[in-house]
N, C-alpha and C positions, 0 to 999 in steps of 0.2 A: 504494500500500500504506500503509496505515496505522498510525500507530506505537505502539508495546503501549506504552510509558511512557508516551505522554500520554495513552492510554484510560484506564488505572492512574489518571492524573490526574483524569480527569472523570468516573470512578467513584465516585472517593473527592469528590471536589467534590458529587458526587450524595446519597452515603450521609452526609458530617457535615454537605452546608446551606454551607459556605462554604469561601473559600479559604483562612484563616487557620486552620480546624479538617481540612480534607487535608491545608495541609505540616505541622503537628503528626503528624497520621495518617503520613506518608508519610517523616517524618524530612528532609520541604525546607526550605529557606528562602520564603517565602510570593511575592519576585519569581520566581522559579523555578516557581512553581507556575500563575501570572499568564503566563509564558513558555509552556508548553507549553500552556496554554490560548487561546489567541490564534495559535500555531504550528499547533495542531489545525482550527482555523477556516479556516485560510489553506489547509491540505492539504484541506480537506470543501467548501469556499466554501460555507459554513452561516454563520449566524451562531448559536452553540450557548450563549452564557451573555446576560443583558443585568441591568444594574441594576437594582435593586429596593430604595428607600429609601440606606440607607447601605448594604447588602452588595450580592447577586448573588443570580439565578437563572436555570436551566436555561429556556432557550425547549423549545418541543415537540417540535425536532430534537435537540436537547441531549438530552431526557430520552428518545427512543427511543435515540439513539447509546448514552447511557452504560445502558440494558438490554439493551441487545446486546454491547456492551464488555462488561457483566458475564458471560456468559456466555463471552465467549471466554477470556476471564481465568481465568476459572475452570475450563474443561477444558486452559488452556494449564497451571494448577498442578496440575491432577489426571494429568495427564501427566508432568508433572514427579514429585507420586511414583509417578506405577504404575511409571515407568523404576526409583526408588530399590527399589520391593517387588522388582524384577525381578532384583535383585542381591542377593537374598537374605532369608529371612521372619523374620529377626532385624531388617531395619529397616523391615518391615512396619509399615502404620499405615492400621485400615480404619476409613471411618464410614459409618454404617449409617442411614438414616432410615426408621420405621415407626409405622405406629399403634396408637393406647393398650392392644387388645386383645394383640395381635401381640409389645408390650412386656411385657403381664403376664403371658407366657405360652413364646411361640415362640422370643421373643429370651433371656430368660434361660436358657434350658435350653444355646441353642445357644452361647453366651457362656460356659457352663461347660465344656462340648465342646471349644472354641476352646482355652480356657484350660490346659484339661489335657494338649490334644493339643499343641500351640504357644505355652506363655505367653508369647515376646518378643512376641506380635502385638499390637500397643496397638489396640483396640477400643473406638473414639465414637460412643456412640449419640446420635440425635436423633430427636424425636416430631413428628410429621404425619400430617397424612390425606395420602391420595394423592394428589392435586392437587398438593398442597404440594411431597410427595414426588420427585416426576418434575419439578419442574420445580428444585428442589436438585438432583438427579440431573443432566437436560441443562447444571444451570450450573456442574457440576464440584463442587459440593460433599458430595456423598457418595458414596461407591463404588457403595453397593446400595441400593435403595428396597424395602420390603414395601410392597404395594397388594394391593385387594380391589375385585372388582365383586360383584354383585348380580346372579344370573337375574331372569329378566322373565318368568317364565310362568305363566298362566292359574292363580290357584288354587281347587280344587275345594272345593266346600261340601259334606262329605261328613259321615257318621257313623262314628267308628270309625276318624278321621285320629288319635286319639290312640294307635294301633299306634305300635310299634319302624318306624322308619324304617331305611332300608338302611343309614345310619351311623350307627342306633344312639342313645342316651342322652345330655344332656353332657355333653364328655368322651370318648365312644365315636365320631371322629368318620371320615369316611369318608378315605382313604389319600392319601397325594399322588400324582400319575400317574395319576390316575382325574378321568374328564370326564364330562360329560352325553351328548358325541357315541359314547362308548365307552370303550376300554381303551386306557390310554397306553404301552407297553414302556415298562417303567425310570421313572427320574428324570431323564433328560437334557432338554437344551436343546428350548423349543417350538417354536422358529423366532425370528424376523430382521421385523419390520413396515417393512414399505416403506410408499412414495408413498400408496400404494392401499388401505392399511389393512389389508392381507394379512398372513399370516404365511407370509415367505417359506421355500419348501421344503415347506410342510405344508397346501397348499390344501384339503384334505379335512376340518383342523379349523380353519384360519382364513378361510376364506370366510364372508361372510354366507350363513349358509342351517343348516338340518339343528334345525328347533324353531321360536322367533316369528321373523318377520321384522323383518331388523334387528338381529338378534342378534349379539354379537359373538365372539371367542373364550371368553371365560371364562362365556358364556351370558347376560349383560346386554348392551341397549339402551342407542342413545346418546342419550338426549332431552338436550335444551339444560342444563335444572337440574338434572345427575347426571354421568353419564358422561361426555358431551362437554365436560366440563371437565378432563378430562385428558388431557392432552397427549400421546398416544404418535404417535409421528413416526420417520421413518426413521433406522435406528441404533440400536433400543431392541432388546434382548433381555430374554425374559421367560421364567422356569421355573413352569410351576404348582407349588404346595410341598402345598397342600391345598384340597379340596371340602369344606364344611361345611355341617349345617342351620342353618336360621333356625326360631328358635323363638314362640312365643305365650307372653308371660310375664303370669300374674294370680298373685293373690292366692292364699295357702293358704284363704285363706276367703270364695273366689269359686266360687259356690253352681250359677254354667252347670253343665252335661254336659262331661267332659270329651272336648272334639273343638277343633279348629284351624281350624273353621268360623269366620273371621272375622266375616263377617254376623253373628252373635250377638252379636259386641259391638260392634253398629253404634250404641246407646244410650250406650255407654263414654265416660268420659274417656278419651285415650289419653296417653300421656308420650314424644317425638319425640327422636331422638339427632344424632347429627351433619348437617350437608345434605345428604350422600348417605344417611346411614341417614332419614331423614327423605323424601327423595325415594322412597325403596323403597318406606318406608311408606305412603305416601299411592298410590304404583301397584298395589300390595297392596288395598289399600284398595277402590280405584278399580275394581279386579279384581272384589271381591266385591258391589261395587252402592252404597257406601253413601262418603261423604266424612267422616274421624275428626275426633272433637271433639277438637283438640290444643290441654290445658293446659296440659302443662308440656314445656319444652325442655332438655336437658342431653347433652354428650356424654359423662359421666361413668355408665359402665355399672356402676357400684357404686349412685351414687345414685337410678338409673332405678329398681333393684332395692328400694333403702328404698321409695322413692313408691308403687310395687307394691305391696310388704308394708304401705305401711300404709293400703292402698286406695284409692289419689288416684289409680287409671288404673289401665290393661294398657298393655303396650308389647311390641315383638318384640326379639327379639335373635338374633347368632348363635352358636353352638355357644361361640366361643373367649371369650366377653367371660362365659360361664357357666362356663367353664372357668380364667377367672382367679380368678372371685371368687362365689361362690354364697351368694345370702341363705335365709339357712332360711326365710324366711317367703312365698316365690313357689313356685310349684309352674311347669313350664315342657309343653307339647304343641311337636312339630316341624310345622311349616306345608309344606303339602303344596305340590310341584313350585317351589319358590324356593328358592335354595343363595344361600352366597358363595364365592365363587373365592378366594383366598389366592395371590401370587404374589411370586417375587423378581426384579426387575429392571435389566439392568445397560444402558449405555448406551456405545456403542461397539462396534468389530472388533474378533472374538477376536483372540486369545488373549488369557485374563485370567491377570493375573500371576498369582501361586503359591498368594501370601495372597487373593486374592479365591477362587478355586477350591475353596480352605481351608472359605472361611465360608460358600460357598453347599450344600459338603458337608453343614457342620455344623447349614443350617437347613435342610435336609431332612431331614435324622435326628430335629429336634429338632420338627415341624414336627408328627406325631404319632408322639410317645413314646411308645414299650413299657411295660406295666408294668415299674414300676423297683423297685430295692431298693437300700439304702443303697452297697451296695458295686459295684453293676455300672456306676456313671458312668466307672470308667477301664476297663473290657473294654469298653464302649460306643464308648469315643473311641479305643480301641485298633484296633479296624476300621477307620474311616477311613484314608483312606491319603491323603499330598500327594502331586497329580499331577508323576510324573516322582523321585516320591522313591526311594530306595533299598528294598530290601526290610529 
């Protein structure tokens, strides 16, 4: 068995580069820190650090130990508070990691929710795509991850794709508990992904199958430069929160027919967003026959929207990144048979403490808002109930 203080050691030896800046880090004496380094070696029969000029570095075994140390560390302290939330949600303390959209939008609403229902609960947000997200998540550093996939299917070169789509305008977007495969009862838990990629308990919607082959739950494909870069692994719980469309974004003074025929702006500059929005785009793309002329790249869906407006491209987006921030000068069509899934996901065996419970209410509710009015945020958060709380 090996020992959590000197993993502690050669994490922190990993993350500041040398031994003299972990015992600083770590509040040691710097022989001390040289001891359970050399103690760790003797327990692994590795040889895990070796010299490098006047300092140290991690050989190859070194540096997969201490990325595996980091993750055990980190759900050994995420343990440590889910025990403290569990003794009550006055010393609750949740962190949240989610993407840019998700922040301008889903999180603030539900952060108010939280706050009204619960103000002791101290709430850390931090920004990531989802790649990032899930693997903070497995290393114990955030409670809950929001992640998005992309559907993967076929889209039609049609006329007359600039109809009202089933969820609508953006903004109008479609419910959370609603899937591609059908109708979800409620907002509860999707299932539990095993070994095998399943969702266990719900093989009916986590099976490959039921649309393109390949597909996964939230109706996206795992190709290597997309999907398959996230990490879901056994022990992940995941809630869908919302189905959203992806839209076609030009110009108010982009002079096409208005239709969500791709193909027509295969002549286009296009403007590309993050590498999963990017990877969509180009299967999208790939979909309608033609490879986009990709000028400009930014993850920032405010600035896709200037470039837009001021005719340096079209770009797609979906429903929520139009929903944080809307430039007057792009006009948007929803793109036929391609969604994003919206999900919350947590990592480990229920039961989740009280305060997590709490937030995942709160980002369902907030996830698609009612119209609201100045006064109905506390009859909003007054519905919620904490599980197990009193009436």
């Amino acid at each position: 068995m090996l020992d959590v203080t000197r993993l502690r050691v050669l994490v922190a030896v990993a993350r500041y580069g040398s031994v003299t800046a972990a015992a600083k880090a770590l509040n040691y004496a710097q022989p001390s820190v040289s001891h359970h380094l050399a103690r760790l070696e003797a327990e692994t029969g590795v040889k895990l650090i070796q010299r490098a000029g006047r300092g140290i570095r991690l050989t190859d075994a070194g540096r997969l130990l201490a990325e595996r140390a980091a993750e055990v560390i980190g759900r050994l302290d995420a343990a440590e508070n889910e025990l403290v939330a569990y003794t009550g949600l006055r010393a609750g303390r949740l962190r949240l990691a989610a993407f840019p959209s998700a922040l301008g939008t889903i999180v603030p609403a539900a952060a108010a929710l939280l706050r009204e229902h619960e103000p002791s609960v101290d709430l850390r947000l931090t920004e990531a795509e989802p790649p990032e997200a899930l693997r903070m998540l497995r290393a114990g550093y955030v409670d809950v991850a929001l992640v998005f996939r992309y559907s993967a299917q076929a889209p039609e070169d049609q006329e007359g794709a600039g109809a009202q789509s089933a969820a609508g305008a953006p903004g109008g977007l479609g419910g959370p508990g609603r899937h591609a495969h059908g109708e979800l009862e409620g907002h509860g838990e999707l299932g539990v992904h095993g070994g095998d990629g399943r969702l266990g308990g719900h093989e009916g919607l986590g099976r490959h199958g039921g649309g393109e082959p390949g597909a996964d739950f939230y109706g996206g494909v795992n190709p290597a430069d997309d999907d398959a870069a996230i990490d879901i692994t056994e022990g992940v719980r995941e809630w869908l929160l919302l189905e959203e469309p992806v839209y076609l974004v030009t110009s108010v003074h982009d002079t096409e027919a208005s239709s969500a025929g791709l193909s027509r702006y295969a002549r286009h500059r296009w403007i590309a967003g993050c590498d999963r929005c990017r990877a969509h785009l180009l299967r999208q793309c790939g979909l309608a026959g033609f490879t986009p002329k990709i000028t400009f790249t930014t993850d920032d869906y405010v600035a896709v929207q200037a470039l837009v407006a001021a005719d340096l491209g079209v770009s797609t987006l979906p429903a929520l990144c139009l929903r944080a921030a809307r430039h007057p000068g792009v006009k948007t069509v929803p793109l036929l048979r391609t969604r994003r899934y919206v999900s919350a996901v947590r990592y480990g065996d229920p039961p989740d403490p009280p305060a997590v419970q709490l937030l995942m209410d709160v980002l369902r509710t907030a996830a698609v808002p009612p119209p609201r009015t100045s006064g109905n945020l506390a009859e909003e958060a007054g519905r919620l109930k904490l599980p197990g709380a009193a009436d």
